[in-house]
DRENDOPA-714890 format. One record per residue (C-alpha): residue in one letter; x, y, z. Coordinates in pm, 1 decimal. Layout:
<lumdrens>
{lumdren 'A',{X,Y,Z}};
...
</lumdrens>
This chain:
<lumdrens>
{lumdren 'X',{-1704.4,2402.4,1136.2}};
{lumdren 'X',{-1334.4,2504.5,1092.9}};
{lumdren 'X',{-1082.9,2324.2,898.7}};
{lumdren 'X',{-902.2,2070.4,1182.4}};
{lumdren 'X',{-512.8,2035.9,1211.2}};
{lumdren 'X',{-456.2,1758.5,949.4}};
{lumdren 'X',{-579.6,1927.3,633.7}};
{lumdren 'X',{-387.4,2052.2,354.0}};
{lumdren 'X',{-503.7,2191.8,66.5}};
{lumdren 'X',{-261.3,1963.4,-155.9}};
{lumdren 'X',{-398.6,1659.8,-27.2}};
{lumdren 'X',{-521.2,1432.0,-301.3}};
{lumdren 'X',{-853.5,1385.9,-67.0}};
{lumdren 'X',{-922.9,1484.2,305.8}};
{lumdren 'X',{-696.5,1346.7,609.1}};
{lumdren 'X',{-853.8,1071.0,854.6}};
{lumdren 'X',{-820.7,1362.9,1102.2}};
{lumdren 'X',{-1012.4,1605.6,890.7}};
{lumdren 'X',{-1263.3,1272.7,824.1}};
{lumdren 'X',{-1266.3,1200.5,1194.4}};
{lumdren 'X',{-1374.6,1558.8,1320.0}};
{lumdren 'X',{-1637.7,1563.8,1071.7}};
{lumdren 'X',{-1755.3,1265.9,1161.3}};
{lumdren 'X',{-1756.3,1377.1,1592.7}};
{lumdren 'X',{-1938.0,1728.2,1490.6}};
{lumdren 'X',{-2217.2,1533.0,1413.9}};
{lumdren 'X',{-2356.5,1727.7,1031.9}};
{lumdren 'X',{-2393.3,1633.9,705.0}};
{lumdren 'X',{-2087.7,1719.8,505.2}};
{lumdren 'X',{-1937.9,1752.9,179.6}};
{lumdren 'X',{-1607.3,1697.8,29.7}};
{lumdren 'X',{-1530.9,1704.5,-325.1}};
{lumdren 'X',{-1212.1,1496.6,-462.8}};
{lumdren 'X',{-1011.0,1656.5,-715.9}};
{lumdren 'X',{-1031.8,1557.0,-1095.2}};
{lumdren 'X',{-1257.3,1431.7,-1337.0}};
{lumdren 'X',{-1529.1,1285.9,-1340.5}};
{lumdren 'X',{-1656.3,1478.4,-1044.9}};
{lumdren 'X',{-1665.7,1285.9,-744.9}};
{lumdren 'X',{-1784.7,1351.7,-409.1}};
{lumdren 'X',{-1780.6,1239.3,-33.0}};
{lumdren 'X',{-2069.6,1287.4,203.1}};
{lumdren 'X',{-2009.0,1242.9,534.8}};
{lumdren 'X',{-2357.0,1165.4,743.6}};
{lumdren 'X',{-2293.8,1079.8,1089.8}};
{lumdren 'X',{-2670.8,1125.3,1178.6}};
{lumdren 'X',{-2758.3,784.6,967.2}};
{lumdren 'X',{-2406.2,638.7,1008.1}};
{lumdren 'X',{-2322.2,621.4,672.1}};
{lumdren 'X',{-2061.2,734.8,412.3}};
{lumdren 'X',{-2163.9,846.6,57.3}};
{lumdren 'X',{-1978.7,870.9,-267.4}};
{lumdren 'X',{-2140.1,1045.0,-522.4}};
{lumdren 'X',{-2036.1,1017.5,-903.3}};
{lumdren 'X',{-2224.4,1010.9,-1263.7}};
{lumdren 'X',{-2352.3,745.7,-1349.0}};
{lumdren 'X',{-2190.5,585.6,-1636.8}};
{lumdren 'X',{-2099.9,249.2,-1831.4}};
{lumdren 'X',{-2245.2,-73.1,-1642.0}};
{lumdren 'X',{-2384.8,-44.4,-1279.6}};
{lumdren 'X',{-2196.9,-181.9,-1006.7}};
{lumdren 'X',{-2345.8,-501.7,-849.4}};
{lumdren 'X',{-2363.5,-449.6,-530.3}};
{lumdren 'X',{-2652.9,-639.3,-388.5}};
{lumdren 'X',{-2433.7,-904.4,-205.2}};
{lumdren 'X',{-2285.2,-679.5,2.6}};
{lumdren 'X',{-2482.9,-629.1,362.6}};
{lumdren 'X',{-2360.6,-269.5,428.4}};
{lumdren 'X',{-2310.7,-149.9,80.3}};
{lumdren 'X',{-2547.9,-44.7,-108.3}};
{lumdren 'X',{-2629.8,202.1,-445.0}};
{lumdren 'X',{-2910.8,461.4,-550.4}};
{lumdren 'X',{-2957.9,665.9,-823.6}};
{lumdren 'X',{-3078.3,1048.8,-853.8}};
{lumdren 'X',{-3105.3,1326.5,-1083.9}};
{lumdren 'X',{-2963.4,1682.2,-1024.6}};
{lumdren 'X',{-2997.8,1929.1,-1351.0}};
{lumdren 'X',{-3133.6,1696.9,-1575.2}};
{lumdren 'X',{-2776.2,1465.9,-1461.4}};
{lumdren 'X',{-2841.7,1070.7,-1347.9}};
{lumdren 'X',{-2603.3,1036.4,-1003.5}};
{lumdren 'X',{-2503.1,713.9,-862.6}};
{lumdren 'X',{-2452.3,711.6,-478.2}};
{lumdren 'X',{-2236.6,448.6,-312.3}};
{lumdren 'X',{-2336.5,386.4,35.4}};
{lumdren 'X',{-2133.3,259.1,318.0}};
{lumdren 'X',{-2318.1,136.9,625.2}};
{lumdren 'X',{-2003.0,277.1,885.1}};
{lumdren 'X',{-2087.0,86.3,1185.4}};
{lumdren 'X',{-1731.6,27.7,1339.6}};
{lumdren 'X',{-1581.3,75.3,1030.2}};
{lumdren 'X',{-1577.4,411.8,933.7}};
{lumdren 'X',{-1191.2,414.7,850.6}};
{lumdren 'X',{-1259.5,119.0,627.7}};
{lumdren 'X',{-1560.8,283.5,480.2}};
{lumdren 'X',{-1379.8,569.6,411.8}};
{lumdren 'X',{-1093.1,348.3,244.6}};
{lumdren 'X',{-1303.2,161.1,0.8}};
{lumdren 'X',{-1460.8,511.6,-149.5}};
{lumdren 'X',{-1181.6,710.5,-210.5}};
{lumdren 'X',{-1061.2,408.8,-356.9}};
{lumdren 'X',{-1309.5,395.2,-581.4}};
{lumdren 'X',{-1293.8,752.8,-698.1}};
{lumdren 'X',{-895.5,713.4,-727.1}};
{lumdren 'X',{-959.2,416.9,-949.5}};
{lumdren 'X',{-1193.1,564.4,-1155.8}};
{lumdren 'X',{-1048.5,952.0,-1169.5}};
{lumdren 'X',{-644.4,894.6,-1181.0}};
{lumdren 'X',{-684.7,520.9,-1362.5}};
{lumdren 'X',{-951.1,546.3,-1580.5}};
{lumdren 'X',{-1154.8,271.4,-1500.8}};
{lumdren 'X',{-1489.8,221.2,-1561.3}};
{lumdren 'X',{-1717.8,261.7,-1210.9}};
{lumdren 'X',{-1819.2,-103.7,-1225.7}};
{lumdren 'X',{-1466.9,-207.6,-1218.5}};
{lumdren 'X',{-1302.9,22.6,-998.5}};
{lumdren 'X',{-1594.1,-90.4,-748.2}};
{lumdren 'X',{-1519.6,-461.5,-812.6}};
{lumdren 'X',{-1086.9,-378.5,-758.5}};
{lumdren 'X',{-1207.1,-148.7,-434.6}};
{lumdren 'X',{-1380.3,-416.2,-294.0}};
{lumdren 'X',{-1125.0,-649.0,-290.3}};
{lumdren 'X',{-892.8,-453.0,-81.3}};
{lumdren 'X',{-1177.0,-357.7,158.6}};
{lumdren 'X',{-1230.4,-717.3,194.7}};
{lumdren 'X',{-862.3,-776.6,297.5}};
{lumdren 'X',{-899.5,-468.5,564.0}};
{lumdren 'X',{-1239.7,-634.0,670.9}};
{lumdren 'X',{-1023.5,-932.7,744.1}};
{lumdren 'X',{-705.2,-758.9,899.2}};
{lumdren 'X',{-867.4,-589.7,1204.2}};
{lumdren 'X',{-686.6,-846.7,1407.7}};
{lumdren 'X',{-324.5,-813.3,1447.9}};
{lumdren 'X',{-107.6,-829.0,1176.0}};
{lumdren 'X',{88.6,-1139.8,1163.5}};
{lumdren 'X',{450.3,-1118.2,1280.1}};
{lumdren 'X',{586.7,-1192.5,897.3}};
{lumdren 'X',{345.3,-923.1,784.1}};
{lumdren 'X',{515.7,-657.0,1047.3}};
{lumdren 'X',{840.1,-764.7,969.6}};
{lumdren 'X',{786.1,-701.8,600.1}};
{lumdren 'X',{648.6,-381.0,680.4}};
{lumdren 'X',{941.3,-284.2,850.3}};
{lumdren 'X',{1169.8,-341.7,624.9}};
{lumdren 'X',{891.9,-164.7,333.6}};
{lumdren 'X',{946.7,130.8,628.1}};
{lumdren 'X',{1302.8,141.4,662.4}};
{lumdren 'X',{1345.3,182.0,275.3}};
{lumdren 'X',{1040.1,443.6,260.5}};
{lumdren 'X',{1243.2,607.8,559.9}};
{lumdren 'X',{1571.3,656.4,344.1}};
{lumdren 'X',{1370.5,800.8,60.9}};
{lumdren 'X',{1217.2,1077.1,241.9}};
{lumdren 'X',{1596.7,1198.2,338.3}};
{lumdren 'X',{1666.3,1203.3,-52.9}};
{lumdren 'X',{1336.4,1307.5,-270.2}};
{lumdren 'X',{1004.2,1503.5,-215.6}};
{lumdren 'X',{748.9,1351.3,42.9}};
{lumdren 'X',{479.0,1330.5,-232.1}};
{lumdren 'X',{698.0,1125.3,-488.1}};
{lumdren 'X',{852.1,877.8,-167.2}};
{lumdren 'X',{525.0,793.9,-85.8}};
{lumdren 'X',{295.4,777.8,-418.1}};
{lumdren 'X',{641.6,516.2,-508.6}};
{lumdren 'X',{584.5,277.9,-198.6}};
{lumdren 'X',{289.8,47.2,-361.8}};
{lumdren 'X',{345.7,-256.9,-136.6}};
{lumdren 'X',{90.8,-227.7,103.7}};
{lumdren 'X',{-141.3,-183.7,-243.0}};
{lumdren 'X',{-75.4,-483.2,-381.5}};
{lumdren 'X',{54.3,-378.7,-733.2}};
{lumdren 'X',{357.7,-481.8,-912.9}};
{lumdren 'X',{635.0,-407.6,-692.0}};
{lumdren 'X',{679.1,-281.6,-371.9}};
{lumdren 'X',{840.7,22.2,-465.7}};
{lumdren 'X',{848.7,151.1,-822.6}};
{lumdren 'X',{987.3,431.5,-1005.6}};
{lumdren 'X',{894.3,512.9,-1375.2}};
{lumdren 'X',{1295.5,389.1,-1488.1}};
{lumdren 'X',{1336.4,129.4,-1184.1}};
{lumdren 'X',{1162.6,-107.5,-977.5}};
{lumdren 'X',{1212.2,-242.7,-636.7}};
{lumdren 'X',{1074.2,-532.6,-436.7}};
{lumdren 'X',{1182.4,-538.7,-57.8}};
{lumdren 'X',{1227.9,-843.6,125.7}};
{lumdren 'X',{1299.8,-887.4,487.7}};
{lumdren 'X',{1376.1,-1152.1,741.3}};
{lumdren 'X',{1499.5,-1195.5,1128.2}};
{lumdren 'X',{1666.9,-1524.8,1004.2}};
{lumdren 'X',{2114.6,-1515.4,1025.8}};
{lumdren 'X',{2072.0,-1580.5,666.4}};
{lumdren 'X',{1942.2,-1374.4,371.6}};
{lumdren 'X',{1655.0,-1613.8,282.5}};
{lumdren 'X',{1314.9,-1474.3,151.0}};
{lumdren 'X',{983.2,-1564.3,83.4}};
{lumdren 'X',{873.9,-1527.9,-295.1}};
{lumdren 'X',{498.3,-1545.6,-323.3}};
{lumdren 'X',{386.7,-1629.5,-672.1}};
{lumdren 'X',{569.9,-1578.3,-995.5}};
{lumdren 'X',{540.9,-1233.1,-1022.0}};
{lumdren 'X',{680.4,-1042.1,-702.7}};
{lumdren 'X',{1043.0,-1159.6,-917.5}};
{lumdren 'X',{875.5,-1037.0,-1316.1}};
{lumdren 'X',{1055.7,-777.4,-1444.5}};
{lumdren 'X',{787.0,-588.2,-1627.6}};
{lumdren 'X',{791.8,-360.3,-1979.1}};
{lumdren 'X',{1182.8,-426.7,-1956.2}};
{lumdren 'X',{1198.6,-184.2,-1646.6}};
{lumdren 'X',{1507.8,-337.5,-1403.8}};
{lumdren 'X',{1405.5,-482.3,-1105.1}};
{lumdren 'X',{1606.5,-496.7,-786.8}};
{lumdren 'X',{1566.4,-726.3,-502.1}};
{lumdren 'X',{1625.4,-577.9,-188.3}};
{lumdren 'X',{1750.9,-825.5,107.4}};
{lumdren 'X',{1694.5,-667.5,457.4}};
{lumdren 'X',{1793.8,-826.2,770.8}};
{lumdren 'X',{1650.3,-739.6,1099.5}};
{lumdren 'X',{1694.8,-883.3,1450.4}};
{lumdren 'X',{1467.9,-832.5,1818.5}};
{lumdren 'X',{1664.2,-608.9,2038.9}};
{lumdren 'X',{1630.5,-439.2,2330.5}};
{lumdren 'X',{1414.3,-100.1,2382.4}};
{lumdren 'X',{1740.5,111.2,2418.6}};
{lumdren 'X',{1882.7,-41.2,2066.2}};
{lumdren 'X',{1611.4,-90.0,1827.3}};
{lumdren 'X',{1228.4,34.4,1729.9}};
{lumdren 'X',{866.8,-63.7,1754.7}};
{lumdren 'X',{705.0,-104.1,1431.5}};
{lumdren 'X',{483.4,184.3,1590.8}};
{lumdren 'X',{801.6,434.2,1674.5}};
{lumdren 'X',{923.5,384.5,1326.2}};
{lumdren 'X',{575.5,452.1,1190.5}};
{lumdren 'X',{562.6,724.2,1414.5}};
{lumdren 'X',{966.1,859.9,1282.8}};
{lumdren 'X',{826.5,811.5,928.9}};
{lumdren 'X',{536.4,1031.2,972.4}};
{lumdren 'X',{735.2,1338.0,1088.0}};
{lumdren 'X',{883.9,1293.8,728.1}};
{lumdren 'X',{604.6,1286.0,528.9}};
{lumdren 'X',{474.1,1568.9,597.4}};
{lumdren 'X',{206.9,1681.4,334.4}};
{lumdren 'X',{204.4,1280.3,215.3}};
{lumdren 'X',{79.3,1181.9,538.1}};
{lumdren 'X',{-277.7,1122.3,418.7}};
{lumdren 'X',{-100.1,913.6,159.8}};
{lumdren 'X',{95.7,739.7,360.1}};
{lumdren 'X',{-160.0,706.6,681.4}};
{lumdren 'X',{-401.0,562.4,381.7}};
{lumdren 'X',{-125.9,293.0,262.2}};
{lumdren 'X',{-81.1,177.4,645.5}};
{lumdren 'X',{-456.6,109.7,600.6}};
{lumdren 'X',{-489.7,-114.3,359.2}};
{lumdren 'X',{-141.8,-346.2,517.1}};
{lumdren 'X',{-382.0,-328.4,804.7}};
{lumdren 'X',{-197.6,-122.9,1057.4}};
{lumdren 'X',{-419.5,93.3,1292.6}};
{lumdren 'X',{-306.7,342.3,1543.3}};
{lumdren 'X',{-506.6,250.4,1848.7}};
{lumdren 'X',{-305.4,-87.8,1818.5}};
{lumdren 'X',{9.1,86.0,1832.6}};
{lumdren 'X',{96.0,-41.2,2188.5}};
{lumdren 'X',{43.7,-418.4,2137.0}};
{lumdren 'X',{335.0,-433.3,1867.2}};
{lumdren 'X',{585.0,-459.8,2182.6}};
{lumdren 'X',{905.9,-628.7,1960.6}};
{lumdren 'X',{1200.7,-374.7,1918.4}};
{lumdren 'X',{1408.8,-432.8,1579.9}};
{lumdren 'X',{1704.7,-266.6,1442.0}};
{lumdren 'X',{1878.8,-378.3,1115.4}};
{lumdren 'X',{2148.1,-721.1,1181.6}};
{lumdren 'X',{2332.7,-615.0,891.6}};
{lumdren 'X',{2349.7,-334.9,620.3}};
{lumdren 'X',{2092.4,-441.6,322.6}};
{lumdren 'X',{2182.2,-575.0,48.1}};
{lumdren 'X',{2064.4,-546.3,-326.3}};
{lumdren 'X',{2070.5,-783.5,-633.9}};
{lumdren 'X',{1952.0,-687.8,-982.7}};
{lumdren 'X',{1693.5,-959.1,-1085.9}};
{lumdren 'X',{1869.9,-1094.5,-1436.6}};
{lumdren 'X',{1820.4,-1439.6,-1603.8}};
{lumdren 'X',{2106.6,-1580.0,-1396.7}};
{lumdren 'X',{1923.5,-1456.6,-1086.8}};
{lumdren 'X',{1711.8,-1728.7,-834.2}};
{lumdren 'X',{1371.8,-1675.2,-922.8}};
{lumdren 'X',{1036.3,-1863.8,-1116.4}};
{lumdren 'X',{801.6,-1649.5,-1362.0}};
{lumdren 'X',{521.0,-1749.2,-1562.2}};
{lumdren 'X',{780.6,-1803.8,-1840.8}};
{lumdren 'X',{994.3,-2037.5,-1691.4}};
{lumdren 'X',{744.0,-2235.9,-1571.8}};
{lumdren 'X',{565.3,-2316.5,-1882.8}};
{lumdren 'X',{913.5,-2392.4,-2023.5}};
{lumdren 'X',{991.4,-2630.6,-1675.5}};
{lumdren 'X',{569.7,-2813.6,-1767.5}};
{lumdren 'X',{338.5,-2883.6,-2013.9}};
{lumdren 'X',{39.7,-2752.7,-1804.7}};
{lumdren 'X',{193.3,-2457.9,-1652.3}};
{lumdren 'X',{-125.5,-2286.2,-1605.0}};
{lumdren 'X',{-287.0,-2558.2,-1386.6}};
{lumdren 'X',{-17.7,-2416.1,-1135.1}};
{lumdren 'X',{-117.3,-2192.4,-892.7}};
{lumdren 'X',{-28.7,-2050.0,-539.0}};
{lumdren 'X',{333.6,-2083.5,-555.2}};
{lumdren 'X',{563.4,-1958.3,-300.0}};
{lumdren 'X',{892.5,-2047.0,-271.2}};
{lumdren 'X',{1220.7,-1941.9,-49.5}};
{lumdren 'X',{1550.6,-1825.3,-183.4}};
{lumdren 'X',{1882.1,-1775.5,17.4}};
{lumdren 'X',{2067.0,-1493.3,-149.9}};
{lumdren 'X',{2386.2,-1489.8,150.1}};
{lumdren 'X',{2628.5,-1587.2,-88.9}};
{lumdren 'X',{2490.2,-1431.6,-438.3}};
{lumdren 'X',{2697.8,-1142.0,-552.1}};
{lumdren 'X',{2536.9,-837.8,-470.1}};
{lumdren 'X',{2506.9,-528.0,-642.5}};
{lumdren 'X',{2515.5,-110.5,-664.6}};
{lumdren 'X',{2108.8,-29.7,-764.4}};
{lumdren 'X',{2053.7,343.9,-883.8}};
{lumdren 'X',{1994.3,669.4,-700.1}};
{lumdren 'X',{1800.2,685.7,-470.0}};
{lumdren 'X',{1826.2,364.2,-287.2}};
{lumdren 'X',{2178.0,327.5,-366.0}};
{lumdren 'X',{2263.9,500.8,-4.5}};
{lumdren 'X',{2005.2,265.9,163.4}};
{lumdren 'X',{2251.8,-64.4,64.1}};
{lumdren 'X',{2570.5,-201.9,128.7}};
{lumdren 'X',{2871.2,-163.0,-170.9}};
{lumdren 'X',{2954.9,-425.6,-285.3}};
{lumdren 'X',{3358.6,-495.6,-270.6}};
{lumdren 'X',{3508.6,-491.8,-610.3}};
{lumdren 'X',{3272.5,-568.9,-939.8}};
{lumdren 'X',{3022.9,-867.3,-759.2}};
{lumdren 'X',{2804.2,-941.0,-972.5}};
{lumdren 'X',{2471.4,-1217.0,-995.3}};
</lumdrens>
C-alpha cells in the first residue's frame, strides 16, 4: 500500500495515522524502529494483534499475568527473537503505546528488555484505566502543560518543544531542559494555590534550577476562551513533524480524539503566569526535609499538599519561557 498522509521519514516511529491505515488495509505489515538493538513492529490485523519483535537478551519478561499479552520465542539465522504480543481488541492505540514504549526504553535508555517491559506496563496500565474522561483537574493541568508547550513552539524547533514536555510521561518535571527545569501548575481558583503531589514534583535534581510555573485559568464563554480540544487542535498545527510525538504524549495523559466534543468548558488565562525559582526559602517538602521534620520519614508516603504562591515574590526564569511569564516589577525575589 502507499505511504498515508501522516508519515514522515524523521519520525522516531510511524504516526497513529500511518498505524491506523495499516491496520484498515487489512495485511500483515512491517515497520522497523530506528536504532539499536533492532526492533520491529508487526502489524496483523487478520489475528488482531500487534507484534514487537527484538533479540532476545538478559532476563525474560514475565508476562504470564497479563490476559492479552503474551511472549514467544524464534530463531532467524541462527538469532533467538523474542516477540511481544498484544491482543488489540479495542485497544489498538493502547497496544500500539505500550510497544513502542518498550523499544524506546530499551533502544534510546538502555534498559534491559525485562525492565523496559515492567516500566511500559505501568503506563499502559494507567491508559487501560483512563479511557473514561479525564478528570476536570487532570484537563486543567493539561491546559496549562499546553499553553506553555504552545509558547515554545513560537520560540525553538518542534522536535526539541516536544521531546522537553515530559509531563504527561511521568518523569521528573513537567518540562525539562538539559540547563533548566520546569514544573507547571495550574488552577481556576482567584488565587495562585497549587497542588504538590509527593515530595518530588518540588526536588531540584543534579543541582539543575527548577522553576515553578503558576498558571491561572478561568471558564469563559465560546467567543473568549478555548476547548481543551481547540487548543490541542492550535498546538498540533505547530508541531508539525513532532506530531507523532506529541499525539503519543496526549496518549499516555489519556486524551483521545474521538472524545474531543465532550470537553465542552472554554478557558482562557485570568491572569498572565507567573514563575518562582524553587530555592531553600521557597514553600515546598522533599525527601530531605522530611527526614529532618521525623524520625521515620520513610514510613511517609502519598503526600500531597497545597501551596498559595499570590503573594511570594515572583521571578524572571531563562529563555525560552521567559516570554511565556509576567516581569516581575523591580528585583522580587522568593
Amino acid at each position: 500500500m502507499s505511504e498515508p498522509i501522516g508519515f514522515s521519514p524523521g519520525d522516531r516511529h510511524p504516526s497513529l495515522s500511518l498505524l491506523d491505515a495499516y491496520w484498515s488495509d487489512g495485511q500483515v505489515a512491517r515497520l522497523p524502529l530506528g536504532g539499536e538493538p533492532r526492533c520491529e513492529i508487526v502489524i496483523d490485523p487478520k489475528q488482531n494483534q500487534l507484534r514487537l519483535e527484538l533479540p532476545a537478551e538478559g532476563a525474560e519478561p514475565d508476562l504470564a499475568r497479563f490476559r492479552n499479552l503474551d511472549l514467544s520465542t524464534f530463531t532467524d539465522d541462527g538469532a533467538v527473537w523474542w516477540e511481544i504480543r498484544v491482543a488489540v481488541n479495542e485497544h489498538l492505540h493502547e497496544g500500539y503505546y505500550l510497544l513502542t514504549r518498550v523499544a524506546d526504553l530499551v533502544q534510546l535508555d538502555g534498559l534491559p528488555i525485562s525492565i523496559a517491559v515492567d516500566d511500559a506496563l505501568e503506563a499502559y496500565k494507567s491508559l487501560l484505566s483512563a479511557r473514561g474522561l479525564m478528570s476536570a483537574e487532570v484537563v486543567v493541568g493539561l491546559f496549562g502543560e499546553l499553553l506553555l508547550l504552545e509558547h515554545l513552539l513560537g520560540e525553538m524547533d518542534p522536535h526539541a518543544a516536544v521531546q522537553a514536555w515530559y509531563g504527561p510521561l511521568s518523569e521528573e518535571h513537567d518540562v525539562a531542559f538539559s540547563e533548566v527545569h520546569f514544573e507547571v501548575k495550574t488552577t481556576t481558583s482567584e488565587h495562585r494555590r497549587h497542588m504538590i503531589s509527593g515530595t518530588q514534583q518540588l526536588q531540584v535534581l543534579r543541582g539543575i534550577p527548577l522553576w515553578l510555573i503558576s498558571v491561572q485559568v478561568t471558564p469563559s464563554a465560546p467567543d473568549g476562551g478555548r476547548t481543551l480540544g481547540r487548543l490541542i487542535s492550535d498546538v498540533r498545527k505547530l508541531v508539525g513533524p513532532a506530531r507523532t510525538a506529541f499525539d503519543e504524549r496526549l496518549g499516555f495523559v489519556g486524551w483521545r480524539d474521538a472524545d474531543a466534543e465532550l470537553y465542552r468548558e472554554h478557558y482562557t488565562l485570568r491572569s498572565q503566569p507567573r514563575a518562582y525559582l524553587v530555592t531553600d526559602a521557597f514553600p515546598h517538602l522533599t525527601d530531605e526535609r522530611l527526614e529532618i521534620a521525623t524520625r521515620y520519614a520513610e514510613l511517609i508516603s502519598d503526600v500531597r499538599y497545597r501551596i498559595d504562591v499570590t503573594h511570594v515574590g515572583h521571578s524572571l526564569p531563562p529563555s525560552p519561557v521567559d516570554g511565556f511569564v509576567q516581569a516581575p516589577k523591580g528585583d522580587a525575589n522568593v
